[in-house]
FIDOGU-645401 format. One line per field, with one value per residue: residue number from 1; y, x, z of N, C-alpha, C in turn. Coordinates in steps of 0.001 Angstrom, whole numbers. Layout:
# residues N
num <- (NUM|...)
nY <- (Y|...)
nX <- (X|...)
nZ <- (Z|...)
caY <- (Y|...)
caX <- (X|...)
caZ <- (Z|...)
cY <- (Y|...)
cX <- (X|...)
cZ <- (Z|...)
# end
This chain:
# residues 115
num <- (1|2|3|4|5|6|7|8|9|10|11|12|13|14|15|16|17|18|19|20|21|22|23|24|25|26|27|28|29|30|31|32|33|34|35|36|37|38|39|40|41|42|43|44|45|46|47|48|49|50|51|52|53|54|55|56|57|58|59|60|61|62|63|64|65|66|67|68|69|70|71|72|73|74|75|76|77|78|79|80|81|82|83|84|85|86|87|88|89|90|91|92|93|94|95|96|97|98|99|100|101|102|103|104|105|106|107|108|109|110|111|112|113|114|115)
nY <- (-1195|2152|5699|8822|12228|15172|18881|22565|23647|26319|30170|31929|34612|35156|33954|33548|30993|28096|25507|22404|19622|16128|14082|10716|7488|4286|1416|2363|328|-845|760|2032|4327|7660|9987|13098|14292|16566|17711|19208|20282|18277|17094|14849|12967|13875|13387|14909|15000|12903|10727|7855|5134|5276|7664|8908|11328|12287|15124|16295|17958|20226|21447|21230|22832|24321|23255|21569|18015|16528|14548|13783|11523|11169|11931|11043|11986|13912|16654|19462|21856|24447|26979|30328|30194|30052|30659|28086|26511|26099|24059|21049|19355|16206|13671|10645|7652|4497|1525|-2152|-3023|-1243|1859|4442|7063|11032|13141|15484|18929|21722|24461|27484|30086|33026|36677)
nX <- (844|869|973|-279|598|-644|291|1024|-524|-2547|-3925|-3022|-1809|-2848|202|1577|3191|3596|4343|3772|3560|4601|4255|5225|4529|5308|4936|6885|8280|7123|5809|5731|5407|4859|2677|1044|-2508|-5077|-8528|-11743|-15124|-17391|-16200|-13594|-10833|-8255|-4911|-2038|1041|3623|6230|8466|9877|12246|13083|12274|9874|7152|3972|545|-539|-1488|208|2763|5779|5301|4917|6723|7868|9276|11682|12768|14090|15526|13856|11435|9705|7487|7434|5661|6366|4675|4404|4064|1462|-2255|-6074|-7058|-6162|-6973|-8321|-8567|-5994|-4445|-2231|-839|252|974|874|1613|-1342|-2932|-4096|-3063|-3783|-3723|-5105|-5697|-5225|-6478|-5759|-6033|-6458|-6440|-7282)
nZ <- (0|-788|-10|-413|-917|-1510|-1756|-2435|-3607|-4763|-5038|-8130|-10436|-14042|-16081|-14062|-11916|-10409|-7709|-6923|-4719|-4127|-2034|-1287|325|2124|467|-1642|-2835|-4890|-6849|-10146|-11784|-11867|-11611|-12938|-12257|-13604|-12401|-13429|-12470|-13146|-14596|-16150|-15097|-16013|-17251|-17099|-16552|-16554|-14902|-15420|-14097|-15304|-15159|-17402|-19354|-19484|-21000|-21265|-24247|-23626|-21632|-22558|-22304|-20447|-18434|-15627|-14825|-11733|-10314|-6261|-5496|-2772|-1062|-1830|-3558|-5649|-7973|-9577|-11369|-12186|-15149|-16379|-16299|-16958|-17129|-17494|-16852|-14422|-11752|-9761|-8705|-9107|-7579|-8413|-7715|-9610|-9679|-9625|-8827|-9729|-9150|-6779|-5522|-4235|-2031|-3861|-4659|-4920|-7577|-8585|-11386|-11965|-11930)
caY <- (0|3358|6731|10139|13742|16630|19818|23598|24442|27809|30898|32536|35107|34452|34171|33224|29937|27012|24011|21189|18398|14835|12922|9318|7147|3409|105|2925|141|-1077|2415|1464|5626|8903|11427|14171|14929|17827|17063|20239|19771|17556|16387|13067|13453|13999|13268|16351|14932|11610|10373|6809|4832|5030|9108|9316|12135|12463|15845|16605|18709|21786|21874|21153|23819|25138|22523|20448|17159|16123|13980|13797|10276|10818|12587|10304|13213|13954|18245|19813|23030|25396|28150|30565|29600|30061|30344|27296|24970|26193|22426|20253|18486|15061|13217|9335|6277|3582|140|-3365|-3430|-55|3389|4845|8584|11888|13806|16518|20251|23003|25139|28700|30980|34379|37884)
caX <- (0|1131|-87|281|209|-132|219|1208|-1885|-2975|-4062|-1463|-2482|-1849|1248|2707|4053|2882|5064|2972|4729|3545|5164|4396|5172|4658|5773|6915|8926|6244|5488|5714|5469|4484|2057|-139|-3567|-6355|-9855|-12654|-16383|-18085|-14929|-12866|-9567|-7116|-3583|-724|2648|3733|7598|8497|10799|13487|13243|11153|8836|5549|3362|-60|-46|-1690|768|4051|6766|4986|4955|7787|7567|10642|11723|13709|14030|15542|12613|10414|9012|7297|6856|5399|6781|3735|4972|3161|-25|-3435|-6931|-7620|-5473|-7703|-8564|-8414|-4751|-4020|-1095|-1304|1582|916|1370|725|-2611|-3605|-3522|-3141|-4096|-3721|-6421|-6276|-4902|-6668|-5154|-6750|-5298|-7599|-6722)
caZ <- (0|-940|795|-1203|125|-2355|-1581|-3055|-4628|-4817|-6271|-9419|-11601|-15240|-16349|-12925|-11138|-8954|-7542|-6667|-4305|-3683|-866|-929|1049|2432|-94|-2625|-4566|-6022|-7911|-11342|-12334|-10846|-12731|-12047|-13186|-13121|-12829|-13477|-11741|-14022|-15943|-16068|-14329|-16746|-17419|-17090|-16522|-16450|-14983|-15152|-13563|-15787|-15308|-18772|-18808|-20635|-21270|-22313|-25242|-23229|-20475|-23205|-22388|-19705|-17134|-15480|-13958|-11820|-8402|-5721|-4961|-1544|-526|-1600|-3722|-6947|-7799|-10835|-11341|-13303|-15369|-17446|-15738|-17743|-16172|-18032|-15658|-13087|-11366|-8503|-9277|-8247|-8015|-8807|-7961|-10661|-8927|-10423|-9016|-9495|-8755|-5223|-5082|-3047|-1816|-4327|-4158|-5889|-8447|-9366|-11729|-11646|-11886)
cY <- (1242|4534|8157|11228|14540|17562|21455|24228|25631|28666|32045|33201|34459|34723|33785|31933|29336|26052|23038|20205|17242|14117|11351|8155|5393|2262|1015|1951|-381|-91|1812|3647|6577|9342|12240|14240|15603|17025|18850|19646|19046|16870|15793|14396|13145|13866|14509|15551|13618|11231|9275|6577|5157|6960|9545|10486|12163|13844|15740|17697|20071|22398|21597|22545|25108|24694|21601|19494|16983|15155|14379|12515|10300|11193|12020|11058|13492|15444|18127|21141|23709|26709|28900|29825|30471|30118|29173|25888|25040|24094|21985|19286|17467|14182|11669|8362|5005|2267|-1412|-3394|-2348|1452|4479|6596|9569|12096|15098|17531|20926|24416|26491|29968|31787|35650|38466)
cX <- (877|200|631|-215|1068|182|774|658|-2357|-3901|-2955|-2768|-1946|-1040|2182|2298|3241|3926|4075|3795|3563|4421|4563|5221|4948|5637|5947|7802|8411|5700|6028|6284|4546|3629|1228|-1456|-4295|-7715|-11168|-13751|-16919|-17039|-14330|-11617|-8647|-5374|-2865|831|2738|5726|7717|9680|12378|13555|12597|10163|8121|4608|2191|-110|-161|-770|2377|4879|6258|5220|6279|7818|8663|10677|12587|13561|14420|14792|11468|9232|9015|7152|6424|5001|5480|4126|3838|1702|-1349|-4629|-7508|-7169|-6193|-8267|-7956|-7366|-4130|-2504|-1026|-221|565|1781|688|-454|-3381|-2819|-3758|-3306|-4021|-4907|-6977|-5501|-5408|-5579|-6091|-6528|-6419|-6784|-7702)
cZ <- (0|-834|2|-876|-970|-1638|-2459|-3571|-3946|-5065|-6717|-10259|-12889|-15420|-14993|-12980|-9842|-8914|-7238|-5733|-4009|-3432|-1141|-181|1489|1131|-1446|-3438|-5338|-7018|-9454|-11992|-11644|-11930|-12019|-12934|-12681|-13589|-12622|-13024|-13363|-15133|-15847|-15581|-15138|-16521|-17375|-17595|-16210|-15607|-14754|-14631|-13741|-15527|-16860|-18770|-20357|-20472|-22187|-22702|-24885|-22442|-21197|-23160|-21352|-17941|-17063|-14603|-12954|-10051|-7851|-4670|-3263|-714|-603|-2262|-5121|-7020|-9631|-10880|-12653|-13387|-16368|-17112|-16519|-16818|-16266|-17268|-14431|-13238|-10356|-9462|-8302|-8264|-7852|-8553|-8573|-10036|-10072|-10536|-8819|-9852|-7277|-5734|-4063|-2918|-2733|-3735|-5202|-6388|-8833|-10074|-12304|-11573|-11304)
# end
């Protein structure tokens, strides 16, 4: 079992910056891959950032050259640095460990980018 704790979420006007972190913790060597996703009220919970084991990283196409996934293994710690923030990323952002038999989840941190 793996236990995950977002946090950093905000509110950024546009054009500014969010970090995101997600601790996890518990039988993390079963983690297969880290990612993050946003979910809007009434809307499937989407994909963002992906990093796999091997350090691989994956982007969807809205968040390409804006967003950065990255770890710090001795921390036990996934971030996802948001640059150039949009009001359109506004969303409750989750952060996901990818195990054989699943997917363990945080609780969520809201994101709100408003002027």
């Amino acid at each position: 079992q793996v236990q995950v704790v977002e946090s950093g979420g905000g509110l950024a006007q546009p054009g500014g910056s969010l970090t995101l972190s997600c601790v996890v913790s518990g039988n993390i060597h079963g983690i297969v891959s880290m990612a993050w996703y946003r979910q809007t009220p009434g809307s499937r919970r989407d994909v963002v950032a992906v990093i796999a084991g091997n350090g691989i990283t994956n982007y969807d196409n809205s968040v390409k050259g804006r967003f950065t996934i990255s770890r710090d293994s001795a921390k036990n710690t996934v971030y996802l640095q948001m640059n150039s923030l949009k009001p359109e990323d506004t969303a409750v952002y989750y952060c996901g460990a990818a195990l054989s038999g699943g997917v363990s989840w945080g609780q969520g941190t809201q994101v709100t980018v408003s002027a």
